[in-house]
LUMPADREN-418255 format. One record per residue: residue in three letters; x, y, z of N, C-alpha, C, O in turn. Coordinates in steps of 0.001 Angstrom, whole numbers, plus 500000, padded with zeros to 6 digits. Example, Ala and Ser with C-alpha at 12.3 -4.5 7.8 and 13.67 -1.06 7.14 Angstrom:
# residues 2
ala513190494310507800512300495500507800513200496700507800514236496681508465;ser512850497750507080513670498940507140512900500030507870513409501138508039;
//
This chain:
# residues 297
unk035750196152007654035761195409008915037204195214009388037987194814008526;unk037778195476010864039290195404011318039304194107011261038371193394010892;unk040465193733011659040897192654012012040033191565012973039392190527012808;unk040418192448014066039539192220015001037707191442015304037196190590016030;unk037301192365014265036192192461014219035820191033013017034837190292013045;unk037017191017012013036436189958011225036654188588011965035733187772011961;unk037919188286012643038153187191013489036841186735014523036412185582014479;unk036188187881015559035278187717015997034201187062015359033673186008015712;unk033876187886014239032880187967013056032774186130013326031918185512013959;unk034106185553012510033916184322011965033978182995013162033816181821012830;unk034246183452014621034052182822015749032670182673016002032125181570016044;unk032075183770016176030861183739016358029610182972015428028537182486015785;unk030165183080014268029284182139013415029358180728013269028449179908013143;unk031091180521013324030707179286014398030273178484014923029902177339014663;unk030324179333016029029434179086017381027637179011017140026809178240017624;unk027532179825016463025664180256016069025142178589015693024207177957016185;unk026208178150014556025791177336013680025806175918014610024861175129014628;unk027060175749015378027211174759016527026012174986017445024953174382017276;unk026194175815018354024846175963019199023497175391018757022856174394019090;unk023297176410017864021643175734016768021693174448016945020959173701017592;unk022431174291016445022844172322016248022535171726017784021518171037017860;unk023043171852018599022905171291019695021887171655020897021756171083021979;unk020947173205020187019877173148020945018597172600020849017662172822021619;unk018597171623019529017780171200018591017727169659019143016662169078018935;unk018654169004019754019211167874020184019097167620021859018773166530022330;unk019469168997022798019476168918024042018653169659024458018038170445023737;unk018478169535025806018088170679026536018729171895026719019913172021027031;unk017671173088026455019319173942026696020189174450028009021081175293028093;unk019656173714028863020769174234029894022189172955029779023280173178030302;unk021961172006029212022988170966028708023987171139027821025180170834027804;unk022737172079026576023618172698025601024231173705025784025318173905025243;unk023718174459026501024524175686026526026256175335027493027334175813027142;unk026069174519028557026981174038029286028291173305028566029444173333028997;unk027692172460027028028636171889026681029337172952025655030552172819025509;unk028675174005024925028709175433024488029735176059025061030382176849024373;unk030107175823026497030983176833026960032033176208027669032930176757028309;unk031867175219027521033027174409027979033726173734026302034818173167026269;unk032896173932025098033746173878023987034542175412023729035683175479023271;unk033859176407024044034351177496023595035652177869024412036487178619023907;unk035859177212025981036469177661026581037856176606026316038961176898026774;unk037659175614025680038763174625025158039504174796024009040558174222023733;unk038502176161022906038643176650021552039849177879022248040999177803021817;unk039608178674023021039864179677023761041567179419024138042479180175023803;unk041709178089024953043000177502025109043815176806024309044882176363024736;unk043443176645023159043917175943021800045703176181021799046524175275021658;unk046033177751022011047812177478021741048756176849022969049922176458022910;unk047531176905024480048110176289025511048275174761025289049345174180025474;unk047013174093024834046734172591024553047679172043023638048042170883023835;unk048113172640022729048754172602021957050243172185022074050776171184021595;unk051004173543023096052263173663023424052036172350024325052567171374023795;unk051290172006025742051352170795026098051579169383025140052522168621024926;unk050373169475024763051364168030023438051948167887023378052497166836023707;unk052675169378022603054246169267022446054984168667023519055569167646023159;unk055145168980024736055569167990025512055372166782026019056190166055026582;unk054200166592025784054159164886026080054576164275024977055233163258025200;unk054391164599023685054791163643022378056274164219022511057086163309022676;unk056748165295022487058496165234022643059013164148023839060110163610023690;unk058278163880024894058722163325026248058538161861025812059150161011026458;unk057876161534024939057706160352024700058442159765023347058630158568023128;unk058774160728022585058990160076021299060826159900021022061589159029020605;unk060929161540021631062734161781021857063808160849022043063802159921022852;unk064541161087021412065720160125021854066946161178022058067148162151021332;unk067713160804023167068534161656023341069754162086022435070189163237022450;unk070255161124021679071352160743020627070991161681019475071910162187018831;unk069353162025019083069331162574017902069908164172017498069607164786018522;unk070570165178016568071110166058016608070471166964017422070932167730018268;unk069106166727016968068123168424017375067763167981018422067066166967018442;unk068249168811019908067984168537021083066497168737021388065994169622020696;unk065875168288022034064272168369022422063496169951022790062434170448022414;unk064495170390023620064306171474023757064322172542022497063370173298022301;unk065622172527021577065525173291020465064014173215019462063262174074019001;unk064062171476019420062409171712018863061610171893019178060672171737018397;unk061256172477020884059916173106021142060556174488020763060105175630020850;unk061302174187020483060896176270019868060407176112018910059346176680018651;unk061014175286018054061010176007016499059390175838016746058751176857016483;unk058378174339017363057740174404017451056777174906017691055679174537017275;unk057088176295018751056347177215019257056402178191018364055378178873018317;unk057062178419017803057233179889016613056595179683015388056337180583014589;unk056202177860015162055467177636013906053869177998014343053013178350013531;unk053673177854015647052024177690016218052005178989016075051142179634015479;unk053119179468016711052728181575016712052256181300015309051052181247015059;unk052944181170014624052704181765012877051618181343012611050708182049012178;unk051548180256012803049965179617012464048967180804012715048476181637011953;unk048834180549014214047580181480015086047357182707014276046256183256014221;unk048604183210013534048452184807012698047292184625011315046210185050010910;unk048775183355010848047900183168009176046538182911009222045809183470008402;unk045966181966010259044928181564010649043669182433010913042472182254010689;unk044336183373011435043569184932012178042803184424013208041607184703013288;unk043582183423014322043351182868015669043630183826016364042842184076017277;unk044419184398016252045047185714016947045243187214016333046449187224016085;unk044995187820016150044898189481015917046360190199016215046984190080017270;unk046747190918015141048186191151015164048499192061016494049604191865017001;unk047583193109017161047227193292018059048049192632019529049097192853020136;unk046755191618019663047001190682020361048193189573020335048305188716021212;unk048994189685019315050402188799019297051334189704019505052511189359019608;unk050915191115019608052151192068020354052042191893021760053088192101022375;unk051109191586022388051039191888024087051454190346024534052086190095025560;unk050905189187023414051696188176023800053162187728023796053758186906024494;unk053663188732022531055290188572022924055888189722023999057104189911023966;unk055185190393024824055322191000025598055245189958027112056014190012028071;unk054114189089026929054056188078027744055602187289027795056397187037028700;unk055574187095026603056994185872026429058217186541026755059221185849026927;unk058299188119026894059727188877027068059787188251028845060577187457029355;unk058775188887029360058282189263030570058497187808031344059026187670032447;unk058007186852030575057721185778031191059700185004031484060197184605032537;unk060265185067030210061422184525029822062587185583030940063633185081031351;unk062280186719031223063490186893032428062483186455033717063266186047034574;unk061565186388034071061834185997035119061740184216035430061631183660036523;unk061855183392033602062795182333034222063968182460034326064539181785035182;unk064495183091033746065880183569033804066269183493035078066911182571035582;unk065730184844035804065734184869037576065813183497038467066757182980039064;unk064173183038038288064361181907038572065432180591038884066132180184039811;unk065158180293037797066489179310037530067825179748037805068654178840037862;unk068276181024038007069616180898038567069579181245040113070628181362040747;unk068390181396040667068513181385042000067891180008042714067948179811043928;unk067515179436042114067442177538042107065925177072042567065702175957043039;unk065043177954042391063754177776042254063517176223041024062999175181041425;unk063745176308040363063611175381039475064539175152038533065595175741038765;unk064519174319037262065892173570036535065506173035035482064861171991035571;unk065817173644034108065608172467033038066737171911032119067388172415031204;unk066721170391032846067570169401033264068440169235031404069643168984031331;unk067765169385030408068548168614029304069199169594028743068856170759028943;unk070152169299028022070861170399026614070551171083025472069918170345024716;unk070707172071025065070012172790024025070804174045023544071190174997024224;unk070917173872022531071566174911021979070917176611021963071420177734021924;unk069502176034022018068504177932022277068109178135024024067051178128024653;unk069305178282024331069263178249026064069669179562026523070812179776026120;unk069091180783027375069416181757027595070169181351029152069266180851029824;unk071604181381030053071139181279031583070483180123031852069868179908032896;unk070603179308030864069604177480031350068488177906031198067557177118031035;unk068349178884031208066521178840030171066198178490028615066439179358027776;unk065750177451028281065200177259027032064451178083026581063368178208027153;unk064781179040025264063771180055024411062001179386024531061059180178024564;unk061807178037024580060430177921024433059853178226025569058668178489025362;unk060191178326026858059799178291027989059024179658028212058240179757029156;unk059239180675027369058388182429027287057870181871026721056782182003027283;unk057591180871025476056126180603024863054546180073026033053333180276025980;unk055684179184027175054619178946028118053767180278028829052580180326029149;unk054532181033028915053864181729029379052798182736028088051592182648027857;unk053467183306027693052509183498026099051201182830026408050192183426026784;unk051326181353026187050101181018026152048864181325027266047675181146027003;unk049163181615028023048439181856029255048040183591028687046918183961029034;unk048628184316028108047960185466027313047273185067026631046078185114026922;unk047569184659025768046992183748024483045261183323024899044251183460024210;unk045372182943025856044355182160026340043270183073026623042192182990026035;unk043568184103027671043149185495028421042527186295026968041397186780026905;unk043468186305025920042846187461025034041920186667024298040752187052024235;unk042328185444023639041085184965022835039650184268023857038614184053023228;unk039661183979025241038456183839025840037599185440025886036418185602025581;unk038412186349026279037660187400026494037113188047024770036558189138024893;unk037158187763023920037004188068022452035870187040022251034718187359021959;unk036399185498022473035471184223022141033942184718023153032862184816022571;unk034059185010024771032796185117025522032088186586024978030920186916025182;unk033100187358024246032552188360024078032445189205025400031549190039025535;unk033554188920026540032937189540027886033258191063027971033793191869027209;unk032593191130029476032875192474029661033203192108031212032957191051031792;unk034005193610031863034016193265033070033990194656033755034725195629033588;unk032870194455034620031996196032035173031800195634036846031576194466037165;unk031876196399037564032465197978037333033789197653037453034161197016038438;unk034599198014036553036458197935036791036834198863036919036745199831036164;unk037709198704038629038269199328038799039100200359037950039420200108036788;unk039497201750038704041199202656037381041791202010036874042032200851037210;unk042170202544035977043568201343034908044384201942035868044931200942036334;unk044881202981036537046310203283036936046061202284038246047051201557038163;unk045520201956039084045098201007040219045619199479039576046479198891040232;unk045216198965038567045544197924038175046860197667037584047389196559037663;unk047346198569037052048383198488036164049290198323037791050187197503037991;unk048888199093038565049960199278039848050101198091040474051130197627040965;unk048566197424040418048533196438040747049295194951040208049432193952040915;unk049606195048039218050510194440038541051288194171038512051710193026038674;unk051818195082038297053296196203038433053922195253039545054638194340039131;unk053651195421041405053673195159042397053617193646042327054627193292042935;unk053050192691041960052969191809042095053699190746040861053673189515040840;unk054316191660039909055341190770039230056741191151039992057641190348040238;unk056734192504040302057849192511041090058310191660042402059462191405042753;unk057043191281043047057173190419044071057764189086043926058123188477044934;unk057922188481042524058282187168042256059953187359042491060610186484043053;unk060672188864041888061554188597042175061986189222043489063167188922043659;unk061560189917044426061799190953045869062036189366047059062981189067047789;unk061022188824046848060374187747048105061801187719047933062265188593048665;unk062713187125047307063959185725047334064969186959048476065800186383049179;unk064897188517048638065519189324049061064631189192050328064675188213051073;unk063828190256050504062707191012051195061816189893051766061975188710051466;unk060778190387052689059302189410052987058644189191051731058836189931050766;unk057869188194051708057174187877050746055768188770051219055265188732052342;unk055322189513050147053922190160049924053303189842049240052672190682048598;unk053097188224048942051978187408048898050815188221049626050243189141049041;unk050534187894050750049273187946051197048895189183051254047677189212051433;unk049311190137051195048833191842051043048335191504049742047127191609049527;unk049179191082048783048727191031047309047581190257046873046882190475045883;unk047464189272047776046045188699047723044984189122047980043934188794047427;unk045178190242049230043739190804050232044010192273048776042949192410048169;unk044578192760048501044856193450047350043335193553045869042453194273045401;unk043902192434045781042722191718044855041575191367044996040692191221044151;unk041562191192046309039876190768046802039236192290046835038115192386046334;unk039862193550047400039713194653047641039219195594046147038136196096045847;unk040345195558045534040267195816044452039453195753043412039170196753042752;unk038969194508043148038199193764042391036628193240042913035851192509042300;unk036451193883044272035261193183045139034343193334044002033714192359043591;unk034241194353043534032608194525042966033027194128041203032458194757040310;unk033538193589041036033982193557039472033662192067038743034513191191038583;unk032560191996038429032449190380037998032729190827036164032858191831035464;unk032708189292036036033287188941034545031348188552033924030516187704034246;unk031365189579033045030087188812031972030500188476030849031332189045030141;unk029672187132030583030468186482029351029161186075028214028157186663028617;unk028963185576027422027831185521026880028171184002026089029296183651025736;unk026903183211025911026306181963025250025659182277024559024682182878025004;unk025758182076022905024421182353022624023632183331022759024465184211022543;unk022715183871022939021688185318023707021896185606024459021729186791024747;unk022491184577025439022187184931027058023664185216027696024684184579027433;unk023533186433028686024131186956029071024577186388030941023814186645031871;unk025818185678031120025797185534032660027250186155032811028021186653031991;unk027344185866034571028336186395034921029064185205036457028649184243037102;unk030276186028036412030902185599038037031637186627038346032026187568037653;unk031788186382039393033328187189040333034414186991039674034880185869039475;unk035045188327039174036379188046039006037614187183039428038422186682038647;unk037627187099040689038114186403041638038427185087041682039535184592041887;unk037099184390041421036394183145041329036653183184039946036964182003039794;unk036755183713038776037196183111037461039210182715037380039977181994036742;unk039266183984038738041234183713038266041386182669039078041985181792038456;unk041038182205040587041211180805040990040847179839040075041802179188039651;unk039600179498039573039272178473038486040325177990037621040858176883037561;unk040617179648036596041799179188035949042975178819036547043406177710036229;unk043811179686037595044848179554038027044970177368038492046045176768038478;unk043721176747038798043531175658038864044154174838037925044903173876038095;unk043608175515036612043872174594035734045364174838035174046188173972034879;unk045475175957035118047219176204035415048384175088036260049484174676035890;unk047648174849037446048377174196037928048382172930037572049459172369037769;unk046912171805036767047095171160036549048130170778034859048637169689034589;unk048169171878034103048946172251033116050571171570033594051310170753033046;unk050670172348034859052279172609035471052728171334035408053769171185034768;unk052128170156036000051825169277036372052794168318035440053812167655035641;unk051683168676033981052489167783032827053887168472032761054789167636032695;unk054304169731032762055646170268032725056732169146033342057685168581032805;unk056187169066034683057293168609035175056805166808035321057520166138036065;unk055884166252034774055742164801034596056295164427033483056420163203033533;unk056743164896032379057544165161031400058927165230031466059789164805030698;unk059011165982032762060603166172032672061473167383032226062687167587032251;unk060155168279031714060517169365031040061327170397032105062307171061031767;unk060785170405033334061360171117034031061379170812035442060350170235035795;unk062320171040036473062001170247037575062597171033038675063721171530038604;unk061532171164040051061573172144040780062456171464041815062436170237041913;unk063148172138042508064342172486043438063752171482044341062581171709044642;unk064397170216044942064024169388046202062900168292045744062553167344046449;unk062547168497044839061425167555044259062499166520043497063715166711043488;unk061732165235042774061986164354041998061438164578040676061992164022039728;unk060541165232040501059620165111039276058327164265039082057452164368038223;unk058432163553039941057320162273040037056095162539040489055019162268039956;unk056435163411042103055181163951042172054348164971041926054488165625040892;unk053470165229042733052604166612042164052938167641042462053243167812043642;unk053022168775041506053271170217042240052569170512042872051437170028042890;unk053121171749043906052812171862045638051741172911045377051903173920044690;unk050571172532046041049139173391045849049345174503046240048479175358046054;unk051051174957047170051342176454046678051207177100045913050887178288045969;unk051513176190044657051377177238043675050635177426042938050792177853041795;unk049143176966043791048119177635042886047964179012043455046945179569043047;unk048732179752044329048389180975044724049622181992043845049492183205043679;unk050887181106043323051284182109042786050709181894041033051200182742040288;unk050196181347040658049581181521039137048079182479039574047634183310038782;unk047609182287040536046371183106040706047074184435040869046299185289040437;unk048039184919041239048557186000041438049167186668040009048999187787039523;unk049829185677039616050152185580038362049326185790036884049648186357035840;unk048170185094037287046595185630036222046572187047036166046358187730035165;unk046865187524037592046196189298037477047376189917036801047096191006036299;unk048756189496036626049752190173035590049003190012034331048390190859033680;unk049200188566034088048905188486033047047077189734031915046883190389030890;unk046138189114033518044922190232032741045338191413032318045126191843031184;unk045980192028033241046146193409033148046867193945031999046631195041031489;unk047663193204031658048273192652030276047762193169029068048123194152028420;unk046807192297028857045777191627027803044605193001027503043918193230026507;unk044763193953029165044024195157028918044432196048028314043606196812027816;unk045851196295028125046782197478026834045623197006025726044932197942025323;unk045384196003025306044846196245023648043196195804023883042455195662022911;unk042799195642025050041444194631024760040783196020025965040558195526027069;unk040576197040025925040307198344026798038582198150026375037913198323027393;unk037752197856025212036596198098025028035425196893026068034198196807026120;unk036526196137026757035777195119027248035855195158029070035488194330029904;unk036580196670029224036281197290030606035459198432031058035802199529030615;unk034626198399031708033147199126031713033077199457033143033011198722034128;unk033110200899033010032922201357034607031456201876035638031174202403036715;unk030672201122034066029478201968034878028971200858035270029358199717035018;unk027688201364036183026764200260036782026192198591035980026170198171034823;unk025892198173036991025921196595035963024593197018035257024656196943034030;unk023187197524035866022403197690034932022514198442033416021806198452032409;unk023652198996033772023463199884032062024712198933031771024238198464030736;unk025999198260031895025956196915031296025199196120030551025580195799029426;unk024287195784030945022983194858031168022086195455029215021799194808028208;unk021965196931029589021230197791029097022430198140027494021905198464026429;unk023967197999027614024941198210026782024691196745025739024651196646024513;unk024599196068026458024731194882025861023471194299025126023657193318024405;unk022207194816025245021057194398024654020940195312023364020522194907022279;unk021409196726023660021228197307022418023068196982021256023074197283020063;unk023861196605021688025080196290020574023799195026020074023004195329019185;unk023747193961020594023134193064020171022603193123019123022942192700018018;unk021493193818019560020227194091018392021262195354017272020789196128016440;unk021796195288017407022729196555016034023524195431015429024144195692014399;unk023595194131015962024577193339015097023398192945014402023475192186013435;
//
């Protein structure tokens, strides 16, 4: 059994043993609901995580002490990486495309921050350009998240579009984070982009037996949502603080369009190693793929 396959293996049983449990107790459209809103909280575990870390650093810190706050969300973040491995939360696999996330993610704070988009305000000795090394873990996690939900739902996503279409698609729209500050912003091409692209492409995810689905679309707004409410604690913390703001208030519901934009880097991502869970044929033989793996497990 790979890696892969045993990590799944021991998620899923899990889940079997939880579910049982709670369909025995509820109704199951209750259970299954609280089923997937645990799995999808199991799913975000290294994001939930790294947050803590900032509210208990934001709260506990004192400025006087040697190890600046910032230095210990690294070390902090590099102990959770390790964890997630020893643990087999994560698939060695899948912790290559996430430090691919964290390369990716860490220059364009780099960018960022020296063109005054945003600022993180304290001292630290693991500072690239005023970027703190932990700050690519934030983004990481948002891989992190992407590869173990799509493993945890077991999904698939049919009919998907070419990989060379998506990858382009990508491609184009991380470049845009840094072009706009030059050039027009191609935001909104990149949006009608995605609707185009992706029209016919829903996400199936599975509970238990049962097999549902949504719009792609409608799953990256959802998340990109909760992204923003993530951001939120970033900068209520203090961790980081955007250009013209105070910190106090809420980040600008702009930017739930650039993390939704930002999701489709990231998916496309997560597709270098997770390729068995893109399906180009019709949803009925989907439908028809998925009843017979079933019955073979």
């Amino acid at each position: 059994m790979s890696e892969h396959q045993s990590t799944r293996h021991t998620t899923r049983h899990i889940e079997r043993r939880l579910g049982d449990t709670m369909r025995k107790v509820l109704p199951r459209p209750i259970a299954e609901l609280i089923m997937f809103t645990l799995k999808q909280a199991w799913a975000c575990l290294f994001g939930a995580l790294m947050l803590g870390g900032l509210i208990l650093s934001d709260i506990i810190w004192d400025d006087t002490w040697a190890l600046k706050r910032y230095d210990a969300l690294v070390i902090y973040a590099i102990t959770l990486q390790a964890l997630f491995l020893i643990l087999k939360l994560e698939t060695l696999a899948e912790a290559r495309v996430i430090l691919l996330f964290h390369i990716t993610g860490t220059a364009m704070e780099i960018f960022k921050v020296n063109v005054g988009s945003w600022a993180y305000p304290e001292p630290a000795l693991l500072k690239i350009w005023g970027v703190p090394l932990f700050s690519g873990f934030m983004y990481a996690s948002v891989g992190s998240f992407i590869a173990r939900v799509i493993r945890i739902f077991d999904m698939r996503f049919a009919p998907y579009p070419p990989l060379w279409m998506t990858f382009t698609l990508g491609t184009l729209i991380y470049l845009n984070f840094f072009t706009h500050h030059y050039i027009f912003d191609a935001r909104y091409v990149l949006f009608a982009a995605t609707l185009i692209l992706f029209f016919r492409t829903r996400v199936w995810f599975r509970i238990a037996d049962t097999d549902y689905w949504m719009p792609l679309q409608l799953a990256a707004l959802l998340t990109s949502f909760f992204l923003w409410l993530a951001e939120n604690v970033g900068t209520g913390t203090g961790t980081w603080i955007y250009a013209g703001t105070d910190g106090l208030s809420l980040v600008s519901f702009a930017k739930l369009g650039s993390w939704y934009l930002l999701l489709y880097v990231s998916f496309v991502t997560v597709t270098l190693v997770m390729r068995d869970a893109l399906i180009q044929t019709p949803l009925t033989k989907v439908r028809a793929k998925t009843s017979t793996q079933r019955q073979a497990r």
